[in-house]
C-alpha positions as CSV (number, residue, x, y, z in Angstrom):
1,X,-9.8,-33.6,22.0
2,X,-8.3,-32.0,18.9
3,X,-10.0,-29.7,16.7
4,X,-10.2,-31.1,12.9
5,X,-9.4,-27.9,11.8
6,X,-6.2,-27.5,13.6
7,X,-5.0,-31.2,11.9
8,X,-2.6,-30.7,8.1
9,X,-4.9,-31.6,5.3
10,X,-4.0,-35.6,4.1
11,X,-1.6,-35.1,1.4
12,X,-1.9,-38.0,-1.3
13,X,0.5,-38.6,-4.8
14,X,-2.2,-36.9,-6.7
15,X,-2.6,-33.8,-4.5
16,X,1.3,-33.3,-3.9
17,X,1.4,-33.6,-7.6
18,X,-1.5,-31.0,-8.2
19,X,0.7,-28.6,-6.0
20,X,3.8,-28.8,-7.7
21,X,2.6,-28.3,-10.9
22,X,1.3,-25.0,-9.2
23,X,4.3,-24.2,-8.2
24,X,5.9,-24.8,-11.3
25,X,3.9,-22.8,-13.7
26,X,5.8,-19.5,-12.8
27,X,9.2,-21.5,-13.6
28,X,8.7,-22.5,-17.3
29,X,11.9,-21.3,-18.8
30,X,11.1,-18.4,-21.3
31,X,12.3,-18.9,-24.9
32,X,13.6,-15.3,-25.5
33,X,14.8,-16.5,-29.1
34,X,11.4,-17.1,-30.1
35,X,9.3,-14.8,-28.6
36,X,12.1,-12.4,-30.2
37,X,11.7,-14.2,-34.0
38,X,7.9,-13.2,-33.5
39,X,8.4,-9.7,-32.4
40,X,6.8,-10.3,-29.3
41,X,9.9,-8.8,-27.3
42,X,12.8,-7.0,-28.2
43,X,16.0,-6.3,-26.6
44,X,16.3,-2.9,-25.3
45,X,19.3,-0.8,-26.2
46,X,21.8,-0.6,-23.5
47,X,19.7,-1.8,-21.2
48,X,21.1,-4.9,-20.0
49,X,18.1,-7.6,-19.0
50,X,15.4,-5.5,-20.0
51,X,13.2,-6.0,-23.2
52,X,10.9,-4.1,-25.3
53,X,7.4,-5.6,-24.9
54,X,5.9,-4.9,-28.2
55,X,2.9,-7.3,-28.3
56,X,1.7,-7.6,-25.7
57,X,-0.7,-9.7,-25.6
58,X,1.3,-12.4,-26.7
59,X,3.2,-12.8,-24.4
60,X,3.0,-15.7,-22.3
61,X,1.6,-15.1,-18.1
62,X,4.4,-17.0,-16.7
63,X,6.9,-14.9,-18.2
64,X,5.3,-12.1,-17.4
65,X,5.6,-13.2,-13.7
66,X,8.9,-14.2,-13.9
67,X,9.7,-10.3,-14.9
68,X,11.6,-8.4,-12.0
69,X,11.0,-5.0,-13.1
70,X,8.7,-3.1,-14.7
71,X,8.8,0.1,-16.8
72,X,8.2,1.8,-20.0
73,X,9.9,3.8,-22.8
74,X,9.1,5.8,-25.4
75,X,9.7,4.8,-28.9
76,X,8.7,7.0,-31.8
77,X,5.2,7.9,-30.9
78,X,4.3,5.3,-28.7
79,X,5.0,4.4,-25.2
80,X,6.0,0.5,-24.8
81,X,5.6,-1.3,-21.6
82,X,9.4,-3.1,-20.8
83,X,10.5,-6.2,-18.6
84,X,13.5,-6.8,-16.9
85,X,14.8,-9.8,-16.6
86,X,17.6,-11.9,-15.0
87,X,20.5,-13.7,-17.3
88,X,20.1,-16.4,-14.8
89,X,16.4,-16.9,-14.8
90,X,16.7,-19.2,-17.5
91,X,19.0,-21.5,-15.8
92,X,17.4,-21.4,-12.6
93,X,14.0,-22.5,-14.1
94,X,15.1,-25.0,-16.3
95,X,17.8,-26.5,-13.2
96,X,14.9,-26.8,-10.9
97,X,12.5,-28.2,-13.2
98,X,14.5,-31.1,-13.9
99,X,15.6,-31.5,-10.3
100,X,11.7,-32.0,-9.5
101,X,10.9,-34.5,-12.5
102,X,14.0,-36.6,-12.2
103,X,12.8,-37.2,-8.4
104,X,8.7,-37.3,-9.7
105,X,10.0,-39.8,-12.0
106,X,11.3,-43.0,-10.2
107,X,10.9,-46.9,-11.1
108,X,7.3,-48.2,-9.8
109,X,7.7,-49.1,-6.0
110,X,9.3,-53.1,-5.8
111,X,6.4,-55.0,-3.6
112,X,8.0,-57.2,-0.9
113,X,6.9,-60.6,-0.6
């Protein structure tokens, strides 16, 4: 006899759905332009890929965690937190996420008769 524990949990359209959207929520493609015109980030000097965080609470988690590295620099008076990101994050976020909805998205199934 099999332990119910040891069976995969039933995985229905709504719950796959649920889980992608999960997954997804760290891959929202960050608009640098914007968050730029607002004055949220800034491009560091001569640092390539990394930006001057200079409000920080504005800006948005999931770009936050798509950051991969960390620092800080010193400008004026102040210290200011800095991310590093890749050129390619963009792409790779914004690929994938249409990938996933043009397969989420497909004609209603055809019933047989």
């Amino acid at each position: 006899m099999s332990d119910p524990d040891d069976e995969p949990p039933t995985l229905t359209r709504s719950r796959v759905l649920r889980e992608l959207r999960h997954l997804l929520e760290g891959l929202t493609p960050i608009d640098f332009p914007d968050l730029e015109r607002r004055g949220v980030l800034q491009k560091a000097p001569h640092e390539t890929g990394w930006y001057l965080v200079l409000k920080p609470a504005e800006l948005p988690a999931y770009a936050r965690q798509q950051a991969l590295g960390a620092g800080q620099t010193t400008v004026g008076d102040r210290t200011v937190p800095m991310l590093w990101f890749q050129k390619s994050t963009n792409r790779k976020a914004a690929a994938l996420l249409a990938q996933i909805n043009r397969r989420l998205v497909r004609p209603r199934d055809v019933m047989a008769h």
